[in-house]
Backbone atoms as SQL, in Angstrom:
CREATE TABLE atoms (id INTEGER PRIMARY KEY, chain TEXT, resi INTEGER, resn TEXT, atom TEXT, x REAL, y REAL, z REAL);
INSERT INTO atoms VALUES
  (1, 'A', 1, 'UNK', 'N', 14.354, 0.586, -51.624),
  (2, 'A', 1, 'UNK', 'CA', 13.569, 1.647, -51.016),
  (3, 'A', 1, 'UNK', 'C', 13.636, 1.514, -49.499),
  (4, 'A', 2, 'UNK', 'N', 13.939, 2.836, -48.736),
  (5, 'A', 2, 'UNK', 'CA', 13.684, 2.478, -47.539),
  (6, 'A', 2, 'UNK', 'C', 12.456, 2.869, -46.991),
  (7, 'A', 3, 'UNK', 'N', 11.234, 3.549, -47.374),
  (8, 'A', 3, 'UNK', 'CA', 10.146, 3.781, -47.495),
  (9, 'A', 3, 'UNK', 'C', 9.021, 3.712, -48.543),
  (10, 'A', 4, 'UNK', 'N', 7.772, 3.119, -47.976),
  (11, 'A', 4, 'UNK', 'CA', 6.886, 3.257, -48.704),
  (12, 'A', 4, 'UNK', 'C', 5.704, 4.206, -48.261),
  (13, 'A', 5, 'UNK', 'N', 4.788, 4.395, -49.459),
  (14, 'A', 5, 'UNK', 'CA', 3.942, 5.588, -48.707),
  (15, 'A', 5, 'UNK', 'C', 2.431, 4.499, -49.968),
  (16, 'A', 6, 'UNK', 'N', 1.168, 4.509, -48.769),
  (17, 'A', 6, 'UNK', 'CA', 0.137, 4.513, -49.382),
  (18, 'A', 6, 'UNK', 'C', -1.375, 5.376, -49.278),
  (19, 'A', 7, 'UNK', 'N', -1.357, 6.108, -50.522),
  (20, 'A', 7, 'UNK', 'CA', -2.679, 7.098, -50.299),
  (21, 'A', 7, 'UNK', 'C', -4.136, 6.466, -50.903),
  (22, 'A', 8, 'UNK', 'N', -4.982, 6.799, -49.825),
  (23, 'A', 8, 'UNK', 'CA', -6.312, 6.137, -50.489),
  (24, 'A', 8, 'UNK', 'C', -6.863, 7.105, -50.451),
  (25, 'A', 9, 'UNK', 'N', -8.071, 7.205, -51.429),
  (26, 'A', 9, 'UNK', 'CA', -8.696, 8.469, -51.599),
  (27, 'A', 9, 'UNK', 'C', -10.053, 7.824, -52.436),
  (28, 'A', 10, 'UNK', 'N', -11.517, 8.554, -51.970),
  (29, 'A', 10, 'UNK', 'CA', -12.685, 8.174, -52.818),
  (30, 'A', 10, 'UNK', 'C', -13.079, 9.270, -53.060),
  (31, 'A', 11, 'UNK', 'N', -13.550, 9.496, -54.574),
  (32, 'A', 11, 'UNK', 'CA', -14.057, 10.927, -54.609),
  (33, 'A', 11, 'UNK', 'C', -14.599, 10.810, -56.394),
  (34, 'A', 12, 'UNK', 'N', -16.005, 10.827, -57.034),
  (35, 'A', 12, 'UNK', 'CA', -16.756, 11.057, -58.050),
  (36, 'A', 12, 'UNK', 'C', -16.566, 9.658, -58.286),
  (37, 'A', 13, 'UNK', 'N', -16.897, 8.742, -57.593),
  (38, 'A', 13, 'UNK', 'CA', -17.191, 7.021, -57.897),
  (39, 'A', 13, 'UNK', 'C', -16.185, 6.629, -58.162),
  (40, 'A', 14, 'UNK', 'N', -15.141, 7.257, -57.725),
  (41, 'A', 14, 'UNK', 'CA', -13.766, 6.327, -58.264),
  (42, 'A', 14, 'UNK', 'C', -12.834, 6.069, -56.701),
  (43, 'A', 15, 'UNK', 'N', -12.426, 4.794, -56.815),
  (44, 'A', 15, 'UNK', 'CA', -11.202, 4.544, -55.483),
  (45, 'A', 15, 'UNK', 'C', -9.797, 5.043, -56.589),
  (46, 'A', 16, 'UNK', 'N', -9.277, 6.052, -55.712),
  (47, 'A', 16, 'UNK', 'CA', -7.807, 6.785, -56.362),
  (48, 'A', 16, 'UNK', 'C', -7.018, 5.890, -54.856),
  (49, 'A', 17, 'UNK', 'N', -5.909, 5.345, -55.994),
  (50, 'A', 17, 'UNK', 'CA', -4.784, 4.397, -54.910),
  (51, 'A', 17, 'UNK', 'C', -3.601, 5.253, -55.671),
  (52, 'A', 18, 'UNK', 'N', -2.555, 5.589, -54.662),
  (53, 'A', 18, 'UNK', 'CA', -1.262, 6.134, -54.893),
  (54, 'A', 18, 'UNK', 'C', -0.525, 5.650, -53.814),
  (55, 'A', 19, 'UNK', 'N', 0.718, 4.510, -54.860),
  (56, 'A', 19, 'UNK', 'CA', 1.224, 3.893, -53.934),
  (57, 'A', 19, 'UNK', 'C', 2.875, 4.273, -54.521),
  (58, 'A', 20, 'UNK', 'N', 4.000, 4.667, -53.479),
  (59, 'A', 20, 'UNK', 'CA', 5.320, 5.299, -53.844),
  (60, 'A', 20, 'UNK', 'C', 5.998, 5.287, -53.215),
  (61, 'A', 21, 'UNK', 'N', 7.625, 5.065, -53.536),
  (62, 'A', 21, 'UNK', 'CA', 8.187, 4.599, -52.708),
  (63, 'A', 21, 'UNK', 'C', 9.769, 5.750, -53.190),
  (64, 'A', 22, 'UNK', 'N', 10.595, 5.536, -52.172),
  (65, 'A', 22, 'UNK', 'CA', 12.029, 5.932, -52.499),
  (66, 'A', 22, 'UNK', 'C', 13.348, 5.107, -52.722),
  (67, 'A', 23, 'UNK', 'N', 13.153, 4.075, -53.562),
  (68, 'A', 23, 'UNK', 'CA', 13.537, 3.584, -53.895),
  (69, 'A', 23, 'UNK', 'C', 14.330, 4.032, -55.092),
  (70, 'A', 24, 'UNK', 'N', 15.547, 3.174, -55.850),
  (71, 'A', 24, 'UNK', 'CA', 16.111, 3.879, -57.033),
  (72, 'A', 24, 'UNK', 'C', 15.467, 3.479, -58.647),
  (73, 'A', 25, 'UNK', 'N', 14.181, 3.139, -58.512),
  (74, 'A', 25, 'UNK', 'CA', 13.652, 3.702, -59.475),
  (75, 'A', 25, 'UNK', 'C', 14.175, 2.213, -60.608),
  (76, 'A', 26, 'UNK', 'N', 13.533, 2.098, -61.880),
  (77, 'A', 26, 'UNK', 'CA', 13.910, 1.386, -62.865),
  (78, 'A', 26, 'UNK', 'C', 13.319, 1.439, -64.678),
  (79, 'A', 27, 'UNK', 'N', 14.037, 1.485, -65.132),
  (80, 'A', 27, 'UNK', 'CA', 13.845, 1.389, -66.533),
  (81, 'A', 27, 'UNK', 'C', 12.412, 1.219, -67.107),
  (82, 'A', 28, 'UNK', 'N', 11.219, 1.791, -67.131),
  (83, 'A', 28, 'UNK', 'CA', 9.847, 1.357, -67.456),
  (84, 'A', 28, 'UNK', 'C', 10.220, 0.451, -68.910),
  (85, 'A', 29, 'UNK', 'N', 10.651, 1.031, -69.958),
  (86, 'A', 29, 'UNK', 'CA', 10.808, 0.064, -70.773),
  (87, 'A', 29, 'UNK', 'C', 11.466, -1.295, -71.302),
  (88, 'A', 30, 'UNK', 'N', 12.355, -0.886, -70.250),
  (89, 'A', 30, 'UNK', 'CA', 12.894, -2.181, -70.916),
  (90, 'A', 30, 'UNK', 'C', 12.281, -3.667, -69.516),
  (91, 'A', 31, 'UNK', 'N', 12.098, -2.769, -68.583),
  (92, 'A', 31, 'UNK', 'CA', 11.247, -3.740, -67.534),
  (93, 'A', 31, 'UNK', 'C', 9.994, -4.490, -68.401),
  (94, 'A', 32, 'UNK', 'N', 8.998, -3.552, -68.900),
  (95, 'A', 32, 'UNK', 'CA', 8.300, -3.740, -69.669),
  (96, 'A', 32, 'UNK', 'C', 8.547, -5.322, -70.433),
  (97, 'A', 33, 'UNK', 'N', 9.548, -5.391, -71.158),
  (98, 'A', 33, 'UNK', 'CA', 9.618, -6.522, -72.122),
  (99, 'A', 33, 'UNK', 'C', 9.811, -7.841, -71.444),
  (100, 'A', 34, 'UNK', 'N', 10.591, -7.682, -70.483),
  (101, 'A', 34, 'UNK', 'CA', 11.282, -8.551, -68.876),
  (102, 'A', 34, 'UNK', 'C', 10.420, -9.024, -68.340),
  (103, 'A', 35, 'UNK', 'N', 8.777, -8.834, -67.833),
  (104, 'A', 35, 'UNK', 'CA', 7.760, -9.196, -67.010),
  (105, 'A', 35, 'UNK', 'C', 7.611, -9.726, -67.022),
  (106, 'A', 36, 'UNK', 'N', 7.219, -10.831, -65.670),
  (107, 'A', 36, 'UNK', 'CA', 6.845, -12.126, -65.880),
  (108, 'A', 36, 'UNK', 'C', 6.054, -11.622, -64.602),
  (109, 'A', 37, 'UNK', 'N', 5.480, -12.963, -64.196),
  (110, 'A', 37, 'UNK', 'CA', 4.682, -13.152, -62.630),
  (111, 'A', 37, 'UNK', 'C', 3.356, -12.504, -62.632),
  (112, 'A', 38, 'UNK', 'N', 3.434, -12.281, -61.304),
  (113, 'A', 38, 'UNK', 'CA', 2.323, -11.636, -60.780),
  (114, 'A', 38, 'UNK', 'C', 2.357, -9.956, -60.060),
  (115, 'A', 39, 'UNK', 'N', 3.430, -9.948, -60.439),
  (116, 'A', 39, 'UNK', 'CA', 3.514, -8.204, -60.296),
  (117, 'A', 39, 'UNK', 'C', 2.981, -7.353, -60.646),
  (118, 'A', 40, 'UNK', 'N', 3.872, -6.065, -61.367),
  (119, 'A', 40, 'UNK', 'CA', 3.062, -5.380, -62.326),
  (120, 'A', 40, 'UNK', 'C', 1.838, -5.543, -63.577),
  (121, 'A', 41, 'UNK', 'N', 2.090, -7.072, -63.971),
  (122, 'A', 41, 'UNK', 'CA', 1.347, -7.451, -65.430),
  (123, 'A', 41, 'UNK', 'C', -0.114, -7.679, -64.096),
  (124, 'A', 42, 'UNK', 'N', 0.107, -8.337, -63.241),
  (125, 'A', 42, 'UNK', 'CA', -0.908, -8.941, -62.569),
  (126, 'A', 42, 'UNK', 'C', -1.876, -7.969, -62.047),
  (127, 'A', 43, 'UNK', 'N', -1.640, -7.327, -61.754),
  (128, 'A', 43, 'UNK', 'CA', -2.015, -5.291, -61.202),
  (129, 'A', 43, 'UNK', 'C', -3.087, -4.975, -62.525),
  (130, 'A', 44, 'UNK', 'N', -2.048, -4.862, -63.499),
  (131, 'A', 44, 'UNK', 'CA', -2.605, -4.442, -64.978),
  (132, 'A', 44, 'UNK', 'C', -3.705, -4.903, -65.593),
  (133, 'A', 45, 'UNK', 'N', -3.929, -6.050, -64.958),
  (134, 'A', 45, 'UNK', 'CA', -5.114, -7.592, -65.689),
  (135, 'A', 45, 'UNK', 'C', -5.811, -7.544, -64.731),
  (136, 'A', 46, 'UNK', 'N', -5.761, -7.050, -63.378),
  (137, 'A', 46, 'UNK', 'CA', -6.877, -6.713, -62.515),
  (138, 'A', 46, 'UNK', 'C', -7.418, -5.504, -62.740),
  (139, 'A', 47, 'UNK', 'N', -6.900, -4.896, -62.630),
  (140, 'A', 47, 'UNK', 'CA', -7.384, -3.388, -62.918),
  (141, 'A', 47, 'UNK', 'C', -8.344, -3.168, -64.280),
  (142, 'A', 48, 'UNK', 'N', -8.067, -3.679, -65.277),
  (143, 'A', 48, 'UNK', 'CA', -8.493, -4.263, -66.487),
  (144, 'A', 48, 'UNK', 'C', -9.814, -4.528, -66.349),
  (145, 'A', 49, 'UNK', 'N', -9.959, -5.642, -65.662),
  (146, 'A', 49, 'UNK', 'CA', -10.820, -6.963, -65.580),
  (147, 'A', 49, 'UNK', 'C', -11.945, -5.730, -64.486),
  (148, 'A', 50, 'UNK', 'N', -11.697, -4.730, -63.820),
  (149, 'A', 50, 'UNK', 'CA', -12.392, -3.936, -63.515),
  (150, 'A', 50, 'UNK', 'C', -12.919, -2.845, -63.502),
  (151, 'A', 51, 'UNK', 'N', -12.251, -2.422, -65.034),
  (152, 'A', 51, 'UNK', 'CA', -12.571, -1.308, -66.078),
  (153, 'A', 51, 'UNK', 'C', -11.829, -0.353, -65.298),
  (154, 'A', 52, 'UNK', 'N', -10.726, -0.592, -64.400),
  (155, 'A', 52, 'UNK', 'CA', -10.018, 0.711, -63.795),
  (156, 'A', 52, 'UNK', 'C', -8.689, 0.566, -64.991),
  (157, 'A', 53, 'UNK', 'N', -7.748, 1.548, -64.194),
  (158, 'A', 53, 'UNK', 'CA', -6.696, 2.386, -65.144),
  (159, 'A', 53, 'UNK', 'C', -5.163, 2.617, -64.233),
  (160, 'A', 54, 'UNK', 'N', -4.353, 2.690, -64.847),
  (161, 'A', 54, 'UNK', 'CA', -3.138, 3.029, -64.133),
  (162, 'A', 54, 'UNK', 'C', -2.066, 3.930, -64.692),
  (163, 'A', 55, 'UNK', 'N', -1.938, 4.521, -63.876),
  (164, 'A', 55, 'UNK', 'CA', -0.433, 5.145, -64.500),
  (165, 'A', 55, 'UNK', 'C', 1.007, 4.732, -63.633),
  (166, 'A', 56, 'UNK', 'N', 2.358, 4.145, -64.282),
  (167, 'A', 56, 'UNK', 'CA', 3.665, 4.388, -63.235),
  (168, 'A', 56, 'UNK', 'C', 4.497, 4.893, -64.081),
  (169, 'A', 57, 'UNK', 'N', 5.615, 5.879, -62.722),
  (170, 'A', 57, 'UNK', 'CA', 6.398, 6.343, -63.205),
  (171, 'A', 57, 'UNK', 'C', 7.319, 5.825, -62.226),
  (172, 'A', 58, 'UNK', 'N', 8.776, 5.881, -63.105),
  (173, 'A', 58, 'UNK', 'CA', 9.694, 5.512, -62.587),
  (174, 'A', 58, 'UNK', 'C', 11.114, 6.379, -62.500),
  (175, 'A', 59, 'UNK', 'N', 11.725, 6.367, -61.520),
  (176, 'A', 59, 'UNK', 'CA', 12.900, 7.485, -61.404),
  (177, 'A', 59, 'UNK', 'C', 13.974, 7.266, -60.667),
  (178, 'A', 60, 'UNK', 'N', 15.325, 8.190, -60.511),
  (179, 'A', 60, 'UNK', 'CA', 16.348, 8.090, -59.682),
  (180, 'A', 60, 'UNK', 'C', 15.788, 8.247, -58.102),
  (181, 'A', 61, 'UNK', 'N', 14.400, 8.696, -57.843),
  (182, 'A', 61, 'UNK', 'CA', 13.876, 9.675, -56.914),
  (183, 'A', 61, 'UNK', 'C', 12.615, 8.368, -56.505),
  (184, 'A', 62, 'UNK', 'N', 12.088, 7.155, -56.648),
  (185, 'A', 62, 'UNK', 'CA', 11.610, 6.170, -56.514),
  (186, 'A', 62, 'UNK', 'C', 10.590, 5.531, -57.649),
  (187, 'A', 63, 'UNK', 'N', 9.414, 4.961, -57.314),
  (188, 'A', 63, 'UNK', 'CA', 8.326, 4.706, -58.382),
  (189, 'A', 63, 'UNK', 'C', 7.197, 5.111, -57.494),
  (190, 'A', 64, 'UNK', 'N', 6.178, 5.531, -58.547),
  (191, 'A', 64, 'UNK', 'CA', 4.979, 5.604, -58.547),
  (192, 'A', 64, 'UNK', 'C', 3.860, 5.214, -59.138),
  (193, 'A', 65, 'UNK', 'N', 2.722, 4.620, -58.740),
  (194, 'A', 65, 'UNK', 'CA', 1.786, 3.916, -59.588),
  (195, 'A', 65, 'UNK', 'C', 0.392, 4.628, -58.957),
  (196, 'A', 66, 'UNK', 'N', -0.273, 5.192, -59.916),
  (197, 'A', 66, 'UNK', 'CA', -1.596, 5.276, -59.670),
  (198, 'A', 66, 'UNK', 'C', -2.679, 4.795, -60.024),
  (199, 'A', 67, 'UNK', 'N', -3.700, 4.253, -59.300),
  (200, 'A', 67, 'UNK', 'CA', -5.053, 3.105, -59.721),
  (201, 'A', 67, 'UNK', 'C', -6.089, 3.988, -59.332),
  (202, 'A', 68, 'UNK', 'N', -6.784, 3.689, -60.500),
  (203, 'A', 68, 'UNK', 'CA', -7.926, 4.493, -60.689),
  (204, 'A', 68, 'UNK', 'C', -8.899, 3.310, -60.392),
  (205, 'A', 69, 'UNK', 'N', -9.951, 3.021, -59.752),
  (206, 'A', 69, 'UNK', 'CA', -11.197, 1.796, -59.851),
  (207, 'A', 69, 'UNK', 'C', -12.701, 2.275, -59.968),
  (208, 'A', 70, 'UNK', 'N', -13.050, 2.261, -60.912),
  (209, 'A', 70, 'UNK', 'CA', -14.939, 3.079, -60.854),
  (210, 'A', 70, 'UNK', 'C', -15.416, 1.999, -59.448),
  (211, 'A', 71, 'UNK', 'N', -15.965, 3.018, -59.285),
  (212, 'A', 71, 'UNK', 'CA', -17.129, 2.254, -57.676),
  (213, 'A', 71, 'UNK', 'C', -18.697, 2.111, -58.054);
């Protein structure tokens, strides 16, 4: 990626994070099985652990991940 972009946003008790980049993008599933560390799984188990939520998508066109966190 040669850019990243980060949006913060608060609005009905929730912190909305949208974080995206242009990068070339990668395989959600089969990444999926591959995970190790503290990356994505680590994101996932926080977010978790704070009753928030996520969505990513991934593409020729970069990735995107959105975090939802109740406030």
């Amino acid at each position: 990626a040669k850019n990243l972009w980060l949006d913060i946003d608060m609005h009905d008790n929730e912190l909305h994070v949208l974080i995206r980049d242009d990068g070339n993008g990668f395989d959600l599933e089969t990444s999926e099985e591959t995970r190790e560390g503290l990356g994505i799984n680590g994101i996932k188990d926080r977010l978790s652990a704070l009753g928030g939520k996520y969505t990513l998508y991934s593409d020729n066109f970069g990735t995107r991940y959105n975090l939802t966190i109740p406030v």
